[in-house]
N, C-alpha and C positions, 0 to 999 in steps of 0.2 A: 423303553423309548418307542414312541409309536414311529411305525413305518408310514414313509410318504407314498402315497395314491400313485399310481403310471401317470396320468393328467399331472399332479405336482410334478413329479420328477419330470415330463417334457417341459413344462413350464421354467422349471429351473436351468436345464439345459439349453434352452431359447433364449433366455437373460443372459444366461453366461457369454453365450458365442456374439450377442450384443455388446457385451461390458468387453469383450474383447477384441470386437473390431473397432468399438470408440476407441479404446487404450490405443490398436492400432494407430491409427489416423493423427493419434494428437505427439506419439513417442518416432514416427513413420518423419514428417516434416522436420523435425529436430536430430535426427541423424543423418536426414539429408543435407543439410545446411553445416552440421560438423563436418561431413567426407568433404564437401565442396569447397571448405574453407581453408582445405591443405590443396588443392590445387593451385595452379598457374592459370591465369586467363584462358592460354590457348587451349590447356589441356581438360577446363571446363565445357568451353563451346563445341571441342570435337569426340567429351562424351559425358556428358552431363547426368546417366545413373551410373555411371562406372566406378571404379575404385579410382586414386588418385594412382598418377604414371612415377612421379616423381610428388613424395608429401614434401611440402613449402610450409615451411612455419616461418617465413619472414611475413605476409599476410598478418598476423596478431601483432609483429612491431611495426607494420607502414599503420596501422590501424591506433597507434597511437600520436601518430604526426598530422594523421589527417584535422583541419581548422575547421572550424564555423565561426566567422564574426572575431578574429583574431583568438578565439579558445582552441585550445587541440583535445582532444580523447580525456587524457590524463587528469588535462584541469576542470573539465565538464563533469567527470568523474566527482573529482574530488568536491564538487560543486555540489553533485545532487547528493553525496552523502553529509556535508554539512545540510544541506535541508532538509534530508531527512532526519537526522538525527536530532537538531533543533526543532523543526517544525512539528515531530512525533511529542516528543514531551510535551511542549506548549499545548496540543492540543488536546494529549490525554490528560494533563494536568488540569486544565480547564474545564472539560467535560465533566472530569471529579469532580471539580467542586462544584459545579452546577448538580446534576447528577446526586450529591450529597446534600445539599443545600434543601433539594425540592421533595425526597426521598426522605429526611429528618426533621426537618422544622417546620410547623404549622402556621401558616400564615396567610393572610388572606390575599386569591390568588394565584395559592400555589397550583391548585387542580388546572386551573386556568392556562398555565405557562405551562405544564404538562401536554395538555392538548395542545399549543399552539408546536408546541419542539415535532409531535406525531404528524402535524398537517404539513409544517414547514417541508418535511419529508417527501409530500406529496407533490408539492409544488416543485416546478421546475425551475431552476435558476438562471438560465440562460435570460429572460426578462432583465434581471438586475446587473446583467453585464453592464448596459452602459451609466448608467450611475453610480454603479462601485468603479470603472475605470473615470468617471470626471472627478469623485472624488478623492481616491486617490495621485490626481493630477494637481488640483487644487491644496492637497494638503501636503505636496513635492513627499509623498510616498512611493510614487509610483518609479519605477527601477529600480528598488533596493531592496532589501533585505526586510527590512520592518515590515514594509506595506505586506509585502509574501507570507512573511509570518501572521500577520494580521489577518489574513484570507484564512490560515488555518486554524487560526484561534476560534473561533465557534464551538462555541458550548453545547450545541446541539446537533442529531444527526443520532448514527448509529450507539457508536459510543456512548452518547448520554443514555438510548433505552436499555443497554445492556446495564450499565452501572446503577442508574435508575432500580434497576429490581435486584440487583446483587447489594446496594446500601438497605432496598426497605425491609431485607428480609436479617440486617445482620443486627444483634444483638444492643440495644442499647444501655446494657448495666455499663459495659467498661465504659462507656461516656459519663453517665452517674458519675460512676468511683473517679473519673477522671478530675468531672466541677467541682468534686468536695473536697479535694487535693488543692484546688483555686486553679486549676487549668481553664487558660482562654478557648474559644469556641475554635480558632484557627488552630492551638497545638491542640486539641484533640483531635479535629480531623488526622494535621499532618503527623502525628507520632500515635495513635492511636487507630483511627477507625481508616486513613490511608496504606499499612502495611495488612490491613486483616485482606481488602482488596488486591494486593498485590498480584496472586497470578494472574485474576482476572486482568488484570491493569495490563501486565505484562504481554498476555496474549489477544488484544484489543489493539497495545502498540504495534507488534506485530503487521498483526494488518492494517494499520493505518502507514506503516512504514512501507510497505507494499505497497499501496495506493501511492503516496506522497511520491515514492520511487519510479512509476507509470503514469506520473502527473503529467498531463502533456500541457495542456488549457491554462492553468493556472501562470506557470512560470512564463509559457511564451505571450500569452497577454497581458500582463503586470509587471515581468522583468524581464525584457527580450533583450536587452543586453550582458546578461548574465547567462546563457546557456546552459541548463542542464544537461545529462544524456538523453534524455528522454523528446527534448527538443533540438537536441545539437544532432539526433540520429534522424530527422526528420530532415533537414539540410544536405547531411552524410547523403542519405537516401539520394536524393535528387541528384546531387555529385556523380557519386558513383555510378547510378544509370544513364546520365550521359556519357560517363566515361566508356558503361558497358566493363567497367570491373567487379564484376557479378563477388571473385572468391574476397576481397578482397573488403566488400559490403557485407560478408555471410560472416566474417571474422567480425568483422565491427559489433555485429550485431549480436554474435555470443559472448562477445567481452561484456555486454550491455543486461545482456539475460543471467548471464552465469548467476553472477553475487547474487541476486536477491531470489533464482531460483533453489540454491544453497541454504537461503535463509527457509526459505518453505520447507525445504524437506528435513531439514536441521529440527527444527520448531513447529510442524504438522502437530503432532501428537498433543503437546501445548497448547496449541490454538483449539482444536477440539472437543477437548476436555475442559480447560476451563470458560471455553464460550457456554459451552451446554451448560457449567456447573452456575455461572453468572446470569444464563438468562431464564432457566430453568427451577433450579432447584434452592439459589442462592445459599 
């Protein structure tokens, strides 16, 4: 094993005590917000780095009473996990088959729609805001459910470029063997060239389930009558800082982090591995 240079080894040691004061800073604010969220109002304001005097875990149940717009906690809750969970498949489903479509069959075109999905990327969306909300007005989509889902159907974006190189690299005999059998173009995808994709799919939803979950823009301009967490805590927020109930906002707002921070560290290794193996090595 070759030994490292004095210059490597400070080198390394200089990175290190960086990688650990970032770590600090980011694990630093989220144990602050835990200690404080077992406090009492008064016993925040008269010593806000202290330990708690008296821990209060009624803070986590007023945190489910708390409303926006006739929603409480629980039902904002339950709110943004159906959209994420719908609105995740729809849209890895769809990216698939786009993703599959442009990646397997030759037609004239296809380079073409390749490049526009890489540019679309570059462009900013904020432009088509107001034309995506009149039509969604005009087509009585807008505050429900469909219209929402509709925003996340797009077949393009990140998804399609990872799937894109994870379809052109995979094998196309079992599709062969598939048409001679008299299998259709759609159950080959779906029982065939759909389960070979599966981690990748899987670890792709992931983070789209993440994102969907930290949607703020979408729901509160499309469905503002439907509150998710991610919009009902922005409400929350203004509440509570007029109230000046600091513990009682820091509880809200881990109830709101926890799950889907659970789900990253649950599924890190997942995400990882087969993004690199989907956009890399296919």
């Amino acid at each position: 094993m070759k030994k490292r240079t004095k210059s490597e080894k400070i080198t390394i040691y200089i990175a290190l005590v960086i990688f650990i004061l970032y770590a600090f800073t980011l694990i630093f604010p989220f144990f602050w917000l835990l200690l404080n969220s077992f406090k009492t109002n008064q016993d925040f304001f008269t010593n806000i780095w202290g330990l708690p005097i008296d821990w209060v875990f009624t803070n986590y149940v007023d945190a489910f009473g708390l409303q926006v717009r006739n929603f409480n906690l629980f039902m904002m809750f339950g709110n943004s996990v159906f959209i994420v969970i719908v609105g995740t498949f729809i849209s890895m489903f769809v990216s698939s088959m786009a993703a599959y479509t442009i990646s397997k069959y030759h037609f004239f075109g296809r380079r073409a729609i390749y490049m526009i999905a890489i540019t679309v990327m570059l462009v900013p969306s904020v432009g088509t805001i107001p034309a995506t909300y009149q039509f969604l007005q005009q087509t009585g989509l807008y505050n429900n459910y469909l219209g929402l889902f509709l925003m996340y159907s797009g077949g393009f974006g990140f998804s399609f470029i990872m799937l894109y190189g994870y379809f052109q690299n995979l094998s196309w005999s079992y599709a062969e063997a598939a048409f001679i059998d008299g299998c259709s173009d759609f159950r080959v995808f779906l029982q065939i060239m759909l389960p070979q994709a599966m981690p990748v799919l899987c670890a792709l939803g992931i983070v789209q389930a993440i994102n969907l979950w930290n949607d703020y823009f979408t729901p509160y301009m499309y469905m503002p009558q439907y509150p998710t967490l991610a919009v009902g805590l922005d409400g929350i927020v203004r509440d509570m800082t007029a109230r000046s109930n600091w513990p009682l906002l820091f509880a809200t707002m881990l109830i709101t982090i926890v799950p889907i921070l659970a789900v990253f560290i649950a599924f890190q290794r997942t995400i990882m591995e087969n993004m690199t193996t989907g956009g890399l090595k296919g």
